[in-house]
C-alpha positions as CSV (number, residue, x, y, z in Angstrom):
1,X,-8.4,3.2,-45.8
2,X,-11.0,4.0,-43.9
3,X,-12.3,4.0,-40.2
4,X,-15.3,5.1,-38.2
5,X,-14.6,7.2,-35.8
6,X,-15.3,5.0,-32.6
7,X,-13.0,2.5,-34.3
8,X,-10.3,5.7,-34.6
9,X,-10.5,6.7,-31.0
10,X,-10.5,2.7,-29.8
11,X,-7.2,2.6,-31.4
12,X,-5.5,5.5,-30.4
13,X,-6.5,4.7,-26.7
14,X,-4.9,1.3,-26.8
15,X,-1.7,3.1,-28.5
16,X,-1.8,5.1,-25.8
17,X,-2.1,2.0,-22.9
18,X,0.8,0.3,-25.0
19,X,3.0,3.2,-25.3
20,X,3.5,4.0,-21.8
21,X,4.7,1.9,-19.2
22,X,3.1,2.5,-16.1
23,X,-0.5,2.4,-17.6
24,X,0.3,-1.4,-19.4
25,X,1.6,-2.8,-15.8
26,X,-1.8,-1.4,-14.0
27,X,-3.7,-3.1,-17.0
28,X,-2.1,-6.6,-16.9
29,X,-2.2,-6.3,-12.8
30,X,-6.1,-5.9,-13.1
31,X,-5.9,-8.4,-15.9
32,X,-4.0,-10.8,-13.7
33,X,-6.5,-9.8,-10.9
34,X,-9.6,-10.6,-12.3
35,X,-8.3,-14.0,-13.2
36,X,-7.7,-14.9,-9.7
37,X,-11.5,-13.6,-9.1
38,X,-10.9,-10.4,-7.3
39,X,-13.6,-9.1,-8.6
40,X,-16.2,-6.3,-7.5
41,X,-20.6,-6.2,-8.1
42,X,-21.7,-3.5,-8.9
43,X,-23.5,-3.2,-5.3
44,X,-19.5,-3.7,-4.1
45,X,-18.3,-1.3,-6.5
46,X,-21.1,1.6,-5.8
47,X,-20.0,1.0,-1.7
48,X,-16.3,1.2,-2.1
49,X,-16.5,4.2,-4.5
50,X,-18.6,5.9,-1.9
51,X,-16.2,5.2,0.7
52,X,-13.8,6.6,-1.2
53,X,-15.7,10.1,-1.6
54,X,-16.9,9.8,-4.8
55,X,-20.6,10.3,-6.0
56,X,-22.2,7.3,-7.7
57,X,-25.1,6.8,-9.9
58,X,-26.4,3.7,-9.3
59,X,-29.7,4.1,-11.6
């Protein structure tokens, strides 16, 4: 079989999210979030990641 490489990396990431614990429970906890609308824009997003020290790129 064969695969393009995007497809390759796609599924080795979600192999990874699957095969450990801790990374699946923070993915179905945002899942979950988002679902009951806590939500961020991307004006929201760019403020609370500068709060939190780190440089954003809003262009």
């Amino acid at each position: 079989m064969l695969m393009g490489a995007d497809d390759y990396d796609a599924m080795r990431e979600t192999i990874a999210v699957l095969s450990d614990p801790a990374l699946l429970r923070a993915h179905q906890e945002g899942v979950r979030e988002h679902s009951q609308g806590d939500v961020l824009n991307s004006d929201q997003l760019a403020e609370a990641m500068k709060n939190a020290g780190r440089s954003v790129d809003t262009k």
